[in-house]
C-alpha positions as CSV (number, residue, x, y, z in Angstrom):
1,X,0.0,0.0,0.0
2,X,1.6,3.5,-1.0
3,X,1.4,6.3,1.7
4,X,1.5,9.7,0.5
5,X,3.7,11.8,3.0
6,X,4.0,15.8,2.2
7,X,6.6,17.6,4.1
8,X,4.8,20.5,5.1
9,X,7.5,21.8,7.7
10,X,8.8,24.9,5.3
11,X,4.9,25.7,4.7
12,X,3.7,25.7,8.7
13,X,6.8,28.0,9.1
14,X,6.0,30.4,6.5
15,X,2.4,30.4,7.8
16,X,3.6,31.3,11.4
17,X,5.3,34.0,10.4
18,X,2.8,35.2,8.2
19,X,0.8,35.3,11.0
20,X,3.2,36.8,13.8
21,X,3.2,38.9,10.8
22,X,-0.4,40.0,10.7
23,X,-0.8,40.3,14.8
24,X,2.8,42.4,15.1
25,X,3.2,44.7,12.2
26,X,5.8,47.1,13.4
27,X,8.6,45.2,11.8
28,X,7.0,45.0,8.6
29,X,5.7,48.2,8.9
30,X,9.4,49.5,9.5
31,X,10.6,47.8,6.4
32,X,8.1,49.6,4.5
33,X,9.3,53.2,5.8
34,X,12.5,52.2,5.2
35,X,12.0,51.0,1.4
36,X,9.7,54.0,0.8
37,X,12.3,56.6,2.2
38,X,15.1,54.9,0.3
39,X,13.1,55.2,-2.8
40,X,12.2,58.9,-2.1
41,X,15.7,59.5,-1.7
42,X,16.9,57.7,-4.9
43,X,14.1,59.9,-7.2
44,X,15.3,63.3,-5.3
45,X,18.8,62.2,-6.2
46,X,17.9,61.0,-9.8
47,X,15.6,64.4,-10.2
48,X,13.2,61.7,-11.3
């Protein structure tokens, strides 16, 4: 008899930090600020 086994360790640890994500967003939130101020920055100095 064949028993199908799925190795879901990678996808329950991408789903808990998708949800520490979604409960504590100031990480996430910082790594926004930071990517939109670097792109601010980069147009300013590009006179884009």
């Amino acid at each position: 008899m064949i028993e199908p086994h799925l190795a879901d360790s990678d996808f329950k640890r991408g789903l808990s930090q998708l949800l520490r994500n979604a409960t504590h967003t100031t990480p996430m939130m910082r790594g926004i600020v930071q990517e939109l101020e670097n792109l601010t920055k980069d147009n300013f100095a590009t006179e884009s």
